[in-house]
N, C-alpha and C positions, 0 to 999 in steps of 0.2 A: 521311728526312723529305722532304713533296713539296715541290716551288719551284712558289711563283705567279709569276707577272711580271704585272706590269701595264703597258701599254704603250698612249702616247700621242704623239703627232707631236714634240713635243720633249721629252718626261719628263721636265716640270715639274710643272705646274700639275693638271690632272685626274688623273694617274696617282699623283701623292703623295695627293692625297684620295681615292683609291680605296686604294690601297695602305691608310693607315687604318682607312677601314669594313673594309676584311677580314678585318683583325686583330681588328679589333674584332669581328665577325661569329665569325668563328673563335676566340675567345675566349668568345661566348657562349654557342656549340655546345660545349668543351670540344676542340676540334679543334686540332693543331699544323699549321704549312707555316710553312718560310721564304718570305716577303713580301716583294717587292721593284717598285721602279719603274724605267723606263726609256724612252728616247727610239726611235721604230722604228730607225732605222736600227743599235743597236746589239742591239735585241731579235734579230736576224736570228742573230748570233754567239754568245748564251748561251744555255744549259741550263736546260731548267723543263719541271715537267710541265704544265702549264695555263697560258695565258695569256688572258688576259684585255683587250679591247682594244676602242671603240668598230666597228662595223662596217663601216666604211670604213678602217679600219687595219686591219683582221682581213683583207683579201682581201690584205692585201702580204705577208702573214705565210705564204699556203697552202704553202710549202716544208717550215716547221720541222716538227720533230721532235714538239713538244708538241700537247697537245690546245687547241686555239684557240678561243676561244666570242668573237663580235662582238655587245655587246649595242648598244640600238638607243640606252638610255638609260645611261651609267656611273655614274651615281648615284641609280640605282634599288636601293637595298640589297636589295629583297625579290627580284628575280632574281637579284645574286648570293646570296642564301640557295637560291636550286633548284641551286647546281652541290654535288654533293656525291662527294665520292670514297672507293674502298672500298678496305679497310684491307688485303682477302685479295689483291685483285686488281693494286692501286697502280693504278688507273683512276679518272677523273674523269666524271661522267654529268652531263647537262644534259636537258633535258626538250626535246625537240625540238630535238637539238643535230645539225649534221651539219657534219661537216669540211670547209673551205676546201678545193678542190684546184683 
């Protein structure tokens, strides 16, 4: 199963209501992922295939391992609906996504 992480400067407040609409998002699509929130500085040390993060936290992230999408807005539900990932491949795509390095 994939991991989201959702990741916001203390992993409270934005990233628990993101966390939410995802499930909820991925619940409406019929989609599974474990869902999870968290504070950057501990994003850095876990495991996920995608993470997900306002874009000014996405640029501290360009190390991990996961696919990192910085959106401009994190409660914009209709962009998170364009990330979607494929089932053959276990990749996640974004529409004009391009990785932090």
């Amino acid at each position: 199963m994939k991991k989201v992480l959702i990741v916001c400067g203390n992993g409270l407040g934005s990233s628990f209501i993101v966390e939410m609409n995802v499930k909820k998002i991925l619940a409406e699509i019929n989609k599974e992922a474990e869902v999870a929130h968290t504070d950057l500085t501990s994003a850095k040390s876990e495991t996920a295939d995608l993470i997900l993060s306002a874009k000014d936290i996405a640029e501290h992230l360009s190390s991990h391992s996961a696919k990192v999408v910085g959106l401009s807005n994190l409660l914009d539900n209709n962009k998170i609906k364009e990330i979607r990932g494929d089932r053959r491949t276990h990749r996640f795509t974004y529409p004009g996504w391009r990785r932090h390095q």
